[in-house]
C-alpha positions in Angstrom: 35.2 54.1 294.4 32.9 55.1 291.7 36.1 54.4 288.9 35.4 50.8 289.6 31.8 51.0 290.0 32.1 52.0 286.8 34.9 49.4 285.7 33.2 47.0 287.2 29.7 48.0 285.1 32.1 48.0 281.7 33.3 44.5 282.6 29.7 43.1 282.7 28.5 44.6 279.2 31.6 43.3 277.6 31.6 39.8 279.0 28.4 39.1 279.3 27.4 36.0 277.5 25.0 35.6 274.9 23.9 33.6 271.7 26.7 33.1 268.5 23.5 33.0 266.5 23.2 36.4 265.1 27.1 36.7 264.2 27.2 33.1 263.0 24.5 34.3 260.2 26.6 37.3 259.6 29.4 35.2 258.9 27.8 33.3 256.3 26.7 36.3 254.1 30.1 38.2 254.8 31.7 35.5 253.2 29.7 36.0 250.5 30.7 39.8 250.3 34.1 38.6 250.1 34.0 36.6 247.4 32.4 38.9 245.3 35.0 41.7 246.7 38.0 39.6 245.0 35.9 39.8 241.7 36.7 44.0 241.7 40.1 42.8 242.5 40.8 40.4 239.7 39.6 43.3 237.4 41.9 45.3 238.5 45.3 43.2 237.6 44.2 41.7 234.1 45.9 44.8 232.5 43.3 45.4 230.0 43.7 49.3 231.1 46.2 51.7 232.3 44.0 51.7 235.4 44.9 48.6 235.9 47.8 48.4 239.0 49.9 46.4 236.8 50.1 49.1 234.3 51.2 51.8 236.5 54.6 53.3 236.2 54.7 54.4 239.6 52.6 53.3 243.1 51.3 55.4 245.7 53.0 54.2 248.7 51.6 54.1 252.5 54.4 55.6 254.5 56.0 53.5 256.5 54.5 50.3 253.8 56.8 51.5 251.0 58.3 47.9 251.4 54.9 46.4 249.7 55.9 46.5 246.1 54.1 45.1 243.2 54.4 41.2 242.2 54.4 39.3 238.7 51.3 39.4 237.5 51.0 35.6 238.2 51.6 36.1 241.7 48.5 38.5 241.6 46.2 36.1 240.1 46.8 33.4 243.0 46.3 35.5 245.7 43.1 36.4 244.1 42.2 32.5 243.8 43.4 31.8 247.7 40.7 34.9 248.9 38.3 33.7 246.3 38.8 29.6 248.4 38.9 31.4 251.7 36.0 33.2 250.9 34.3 30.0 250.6 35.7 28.3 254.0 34.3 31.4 255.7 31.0 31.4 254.2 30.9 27.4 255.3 32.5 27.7 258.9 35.9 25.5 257.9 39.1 26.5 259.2 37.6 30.1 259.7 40.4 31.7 261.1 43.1 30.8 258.8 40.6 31.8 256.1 39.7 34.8 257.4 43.6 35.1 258.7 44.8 34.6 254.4 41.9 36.8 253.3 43.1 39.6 255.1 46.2 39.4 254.3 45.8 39.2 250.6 42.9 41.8 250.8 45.5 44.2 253.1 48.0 43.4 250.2 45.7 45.3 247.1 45.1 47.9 249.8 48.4 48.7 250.7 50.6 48.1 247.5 49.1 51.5 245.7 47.3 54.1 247.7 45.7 55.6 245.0 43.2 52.6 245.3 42.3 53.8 248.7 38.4 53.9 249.8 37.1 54.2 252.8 35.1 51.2 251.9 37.6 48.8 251.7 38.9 50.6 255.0 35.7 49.8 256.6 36.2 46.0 254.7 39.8 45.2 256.4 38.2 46.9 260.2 35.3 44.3 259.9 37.9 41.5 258.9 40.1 42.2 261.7 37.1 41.8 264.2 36.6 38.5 263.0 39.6 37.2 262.6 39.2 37.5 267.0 35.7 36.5 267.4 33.7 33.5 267.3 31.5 33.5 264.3 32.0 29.9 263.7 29.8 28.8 267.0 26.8 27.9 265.1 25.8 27.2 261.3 29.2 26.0 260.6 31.4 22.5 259.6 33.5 22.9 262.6 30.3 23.0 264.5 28.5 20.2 263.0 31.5 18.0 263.5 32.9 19.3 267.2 31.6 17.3 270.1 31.0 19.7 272.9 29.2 22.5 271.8 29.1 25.8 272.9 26.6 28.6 271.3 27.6 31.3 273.5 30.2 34.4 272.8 31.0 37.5 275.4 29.1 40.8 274.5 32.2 42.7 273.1 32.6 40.7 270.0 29.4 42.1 269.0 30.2 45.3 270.4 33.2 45.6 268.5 30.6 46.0 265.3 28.0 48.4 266.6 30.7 50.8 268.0 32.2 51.1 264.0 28.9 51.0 262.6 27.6 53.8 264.9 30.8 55.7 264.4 31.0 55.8 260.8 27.5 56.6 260.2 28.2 59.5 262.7 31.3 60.8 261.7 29.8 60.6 258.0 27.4 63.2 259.0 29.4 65.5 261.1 31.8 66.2 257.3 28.4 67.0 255.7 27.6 70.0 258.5 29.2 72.5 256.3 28.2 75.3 253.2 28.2 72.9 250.2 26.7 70.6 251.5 23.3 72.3 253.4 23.1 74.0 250.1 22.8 71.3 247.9 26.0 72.0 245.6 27.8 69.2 246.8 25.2 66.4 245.5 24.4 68.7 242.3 28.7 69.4 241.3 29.7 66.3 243.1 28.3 63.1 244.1 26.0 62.7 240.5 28.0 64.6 238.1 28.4 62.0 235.4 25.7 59.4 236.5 23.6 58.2 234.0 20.4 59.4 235.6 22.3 63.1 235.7 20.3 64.5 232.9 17.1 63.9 234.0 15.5 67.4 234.9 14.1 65.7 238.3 17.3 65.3 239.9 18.6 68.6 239.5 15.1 70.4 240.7 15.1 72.2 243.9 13.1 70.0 245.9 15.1 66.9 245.2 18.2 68.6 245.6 17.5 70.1 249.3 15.5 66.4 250.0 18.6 64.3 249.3 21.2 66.8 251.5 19.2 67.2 253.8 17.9 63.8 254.0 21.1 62.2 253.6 22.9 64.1 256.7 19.7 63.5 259.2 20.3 59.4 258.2 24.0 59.6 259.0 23.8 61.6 262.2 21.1 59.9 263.7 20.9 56.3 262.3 23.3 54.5 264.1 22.2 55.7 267.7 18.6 54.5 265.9 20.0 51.0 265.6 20.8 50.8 269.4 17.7 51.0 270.8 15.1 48.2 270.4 11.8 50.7 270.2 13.8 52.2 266.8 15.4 49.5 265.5 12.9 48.3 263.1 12.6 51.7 261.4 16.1 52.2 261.2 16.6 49.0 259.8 14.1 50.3 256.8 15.7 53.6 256.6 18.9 51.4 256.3 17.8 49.2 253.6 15.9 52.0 251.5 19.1 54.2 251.7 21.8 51.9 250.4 19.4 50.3 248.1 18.8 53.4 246.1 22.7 54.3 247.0 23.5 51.2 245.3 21.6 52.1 241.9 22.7 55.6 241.6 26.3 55.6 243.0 29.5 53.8 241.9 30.5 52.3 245.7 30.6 48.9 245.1 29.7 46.0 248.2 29.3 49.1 250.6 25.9 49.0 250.2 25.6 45.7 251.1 27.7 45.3 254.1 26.4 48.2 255.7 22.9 46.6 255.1 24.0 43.1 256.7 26.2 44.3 259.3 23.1 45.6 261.0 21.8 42.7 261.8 24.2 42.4 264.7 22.1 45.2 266.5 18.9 42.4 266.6 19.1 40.5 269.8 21.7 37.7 269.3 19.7 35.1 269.5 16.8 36.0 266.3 18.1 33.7 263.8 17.2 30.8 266.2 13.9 32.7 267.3 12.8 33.0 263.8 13.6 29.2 262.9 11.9 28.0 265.8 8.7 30.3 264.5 9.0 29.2 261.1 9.2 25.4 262.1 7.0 25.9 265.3 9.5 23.8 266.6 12.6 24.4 269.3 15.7 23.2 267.7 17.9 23.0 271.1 17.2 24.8 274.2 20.4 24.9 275.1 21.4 27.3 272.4 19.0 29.4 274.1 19.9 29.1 277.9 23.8 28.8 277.9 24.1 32.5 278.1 22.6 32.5 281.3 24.8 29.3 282.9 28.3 30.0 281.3 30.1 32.8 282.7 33.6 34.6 280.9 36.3 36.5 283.6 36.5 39.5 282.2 40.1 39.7 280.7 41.7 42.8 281.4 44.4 42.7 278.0 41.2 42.6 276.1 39.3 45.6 277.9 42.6 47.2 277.3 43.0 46.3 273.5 39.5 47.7 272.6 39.8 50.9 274.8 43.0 51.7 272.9 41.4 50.5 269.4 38.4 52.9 270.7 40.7 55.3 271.3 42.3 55.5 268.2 39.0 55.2 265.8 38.0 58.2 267.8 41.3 60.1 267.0 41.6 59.3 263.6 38.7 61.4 262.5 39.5 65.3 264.6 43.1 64.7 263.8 43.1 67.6 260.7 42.1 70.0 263.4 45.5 69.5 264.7 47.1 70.4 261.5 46.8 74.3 259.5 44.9 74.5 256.7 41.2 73.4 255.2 41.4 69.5 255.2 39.4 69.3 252.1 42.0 71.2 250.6 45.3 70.1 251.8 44.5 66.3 251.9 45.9 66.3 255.5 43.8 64.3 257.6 41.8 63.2 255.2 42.3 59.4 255.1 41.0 57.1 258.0 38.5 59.4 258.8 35.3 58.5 256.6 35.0 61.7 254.8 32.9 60.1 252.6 31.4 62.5 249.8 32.5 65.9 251.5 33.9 67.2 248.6 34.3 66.3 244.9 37.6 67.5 243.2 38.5 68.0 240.2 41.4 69.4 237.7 42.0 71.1 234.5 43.9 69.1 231.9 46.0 72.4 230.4 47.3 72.8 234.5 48.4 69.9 235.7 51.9 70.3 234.2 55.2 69.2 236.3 58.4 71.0 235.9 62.2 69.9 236.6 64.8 72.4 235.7 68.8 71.7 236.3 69.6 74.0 239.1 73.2 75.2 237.4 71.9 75.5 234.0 68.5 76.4 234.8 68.1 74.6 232.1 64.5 72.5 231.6 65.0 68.8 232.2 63.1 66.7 229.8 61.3 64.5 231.9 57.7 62.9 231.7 55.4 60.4 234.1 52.8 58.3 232.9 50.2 58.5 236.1 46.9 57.1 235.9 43.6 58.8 236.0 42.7 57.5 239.2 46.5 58.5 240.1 45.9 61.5 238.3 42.6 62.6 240.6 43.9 61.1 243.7 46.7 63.7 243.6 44.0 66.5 244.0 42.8 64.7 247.5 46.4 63.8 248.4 48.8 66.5 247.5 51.5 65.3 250.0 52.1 62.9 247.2 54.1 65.1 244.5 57.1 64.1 247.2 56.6 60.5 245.6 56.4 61.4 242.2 59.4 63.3 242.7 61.4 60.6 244.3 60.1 58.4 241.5 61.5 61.3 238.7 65.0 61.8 240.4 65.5 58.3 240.5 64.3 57.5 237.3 66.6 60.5 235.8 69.8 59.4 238.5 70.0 63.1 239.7 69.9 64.0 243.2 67.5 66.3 245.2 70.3 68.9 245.6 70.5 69.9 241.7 67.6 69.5 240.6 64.5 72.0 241.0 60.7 71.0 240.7 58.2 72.9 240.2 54.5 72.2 239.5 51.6 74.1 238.3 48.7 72.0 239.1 45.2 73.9 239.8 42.3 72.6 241.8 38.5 73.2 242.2 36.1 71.4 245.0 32.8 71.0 244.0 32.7 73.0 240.8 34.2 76.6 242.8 36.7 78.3 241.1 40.1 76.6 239.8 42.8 77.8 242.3 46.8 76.5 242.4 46.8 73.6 244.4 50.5 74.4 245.2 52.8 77.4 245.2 54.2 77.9 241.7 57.9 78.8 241.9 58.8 76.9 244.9 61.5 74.2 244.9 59.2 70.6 246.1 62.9 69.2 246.3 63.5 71.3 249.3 60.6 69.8 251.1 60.2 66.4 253.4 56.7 64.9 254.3 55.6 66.6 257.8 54.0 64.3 259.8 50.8 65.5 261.5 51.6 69.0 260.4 50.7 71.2 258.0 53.2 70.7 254.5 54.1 74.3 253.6 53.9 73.7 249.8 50.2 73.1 249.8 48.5 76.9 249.1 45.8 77.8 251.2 42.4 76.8 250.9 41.3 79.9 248.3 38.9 82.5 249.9 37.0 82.9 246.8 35.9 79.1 246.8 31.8 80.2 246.3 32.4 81.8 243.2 31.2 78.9 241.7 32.0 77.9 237.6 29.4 77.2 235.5 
């Protein structure tokens, strides 16, 4: 049967062995990434500005994680001290799982508790954690190694598959949401991605030539580099174009450890077993053959609950992406889709201070309600890619007022523009948002339509 012909073919790339060496080293550096990760976070909860979580008046929630509410401020501080330990342990290969195991869970804590904070990069962070909270990146360079008695320095293919299929996929997908007007014509990266950078007045950057060479450029990298990584007669240039990319990304844009761990993770795409390779080069010397020859005597079954789990988790990264085209409207406009799907730089937003005014108004009297809502600026802008969220802010105002849905009415006048077009209402103006519930994969009917006149672009 050619089903399990091909089964059968699946089961031997997944579970064949080969050398820990090449994720070992990657564990050693991704600890490193952590640790320097839990130095945003500790930035972020100090309160020394009302971007600051613990300033907020209201959080974001994740639906169905509305139960992840804020701690005391003390509370925050030692979680950030047990990643910043278990950052260590995982760098040094000692009690790696629960390390990894407690630095996910206070890293998925900070995600979750405001969604405002959301980033694909940090999405991309938990993925990578959650792979190696199941593989076996202590094997080699680590304490537990040094100490355990029977070694083994061999892992099945699919923990390093596990990688390359998110690495190839969000390079990909990253370059499929750049395919479209704004972006071929160079507005995006000239309203957008470097509006505000330091380097923005400089007459070079905003000339024709660099303007077309970075769009252009940067969608070519994304759609083509990860299936560049796969194959071993490619691998060294794409490693170049890798580091060259997020290096001068890294300089001229705001994205944090991104850079970094995109650089690194790539390293997983070598044969597994370079790291010993270049050691024994470097020393001239073998360090233990059996490191080297294990893959070839030790043979895995092929567990089918783990072919399952990563068709299912293939599955789903592939879904998450196309989903918006299940759902009316422009997803760059509506905010429907948007998330879990790296979108990354597809469209700048932004809003005008005199329009982004919210009204409540006693439905008897008609009469205006006096109510206000401190929102941060973050909060503020994260609105414009998440509209859906007004529902929160208004569950936040009737509760903080004690009024019910039924007599109130809210309103809002809040106007949008993606990358520097025209400002257009964001939502319809004399509609009642207390008559509305979130829609699940669905269009939300109080979100306007993405305007027609969006190429009239502002000076």
């Amino acid at each position: 049967m050619p089903w399990n012909h091909y089964y059968s073919k699946l089961e031997n790339l997944l579970f064949k062995q080969v050398s820990a060496a090449s994720l070992s080293v990657f564990r050693i550096f991704f600890g490193v990434i952590c640790f320097f990760e839990t130095r945003r976070l500790a930035t972020e909860i100090d309160g020394n500005s009302l971007n600051d979580i613990v300033s907020f008046e209201v959080l974001f929630k994740y639906y169905f994680f509305e139960w992840v509410n804020l701690l005391p401020q003390h509370w925050l501080v030692a979680i950030i001290v047990m990643m910043k330990v278990a950052a260590v342990l995982i760098v040094i290969g000692f009690l790696y799982r629960i390390a990894i195991l407690l630095y996910l869970l206070g890293y998925l804590y900070f995600f979750l508790v405001d969604m405002s904070h959301y980033n694909n990069h940090y999405y991309l962070l938990i993925l990578f954690l959650g792979f190696m909270l199941v593989v076996d990146a202590d094997k080699l360079f680590s304490i537990k190694n040094f100490f355990k008695r029977k070694k083994t320095y061999t892992i099945p293919n699919w923990q390093l598959v596990l990688f390359k299929f998110q690495v190839v996929w969000v390079y990909f997908c990253a370059g499929l949401v750049k395919l479209n007007y704004d972006w071929l014509s160079g507005w995006t990266m000239r309203t957008a991605i470097f509006k505000g950078a330091d380097f923005a007045d400089n007459p070079f950057f905003h000339s024709m030539f660099f303007v077309y060479f970075y769009s252009w450029s940067g969608l070519i990298f994304d759609l083509c580099i990860g299936f560049l990584l796969l194959f071993k007669r490619t691998r060294l240039l794409a490693i170049i174009a890798i580091i060259s990319f997020h290096l001068i990304n890294a300089q001229t844009l705001s994205i944090g450890i991104f850079p970094f761990l995109m650089i690194w993770v790539s390293i997983l795409f070598f044969q597994p077993n370079w790291p010993i390779d270049l050691w024994n080069r470097i020393v001239n010397k073998k360090i233990d053959a059996n490191i080297e020859n294990t893959a070839s005597k030790k043979v895995f079954t092929a567990n089918k609950w783990i072919v399952g789990g990563i068709g299912v988790y293939f599955l789903v990264q592939l879904f998450l992406p196309v989903r918006h085209h299940f759902i009316k409207g422009n997803v760059d406009w509506t905010g429907e889709g948007v998330m879990f799907a790296w979108r990354m730089k597809s469209a700048g937003r932004s809003g005008m201070e005199g329009r982004y005014n919210i009204y409540l108004y006693d439905k008897i009297t008609n009469n205006e309600i006096d109510a206000s809502i401190r929102l941060s600026d973050r909060q503020r802008k994260f609105i414009l890619y998440k509209p859906i969220l007004v529902l929160q802010i208004r569950d936040h105002l009737l509760k903080k007022l004690g009024r019910d849905k039924e007599d109130v009415r809210m309103e809002l006048d809040i106007v949008c523009s993606i990358n520097s077009s025209v400002y257009a209402p964001l939502f319809y103006r004399h509609i009642n948002i207390c008559d509305y519930e979130l829609r699940y994969l669905k269009h939300n009917q109080f979100i306007t339509p993405y305007p027609s006149n969006k190429k009239i672009y502002t000076k």
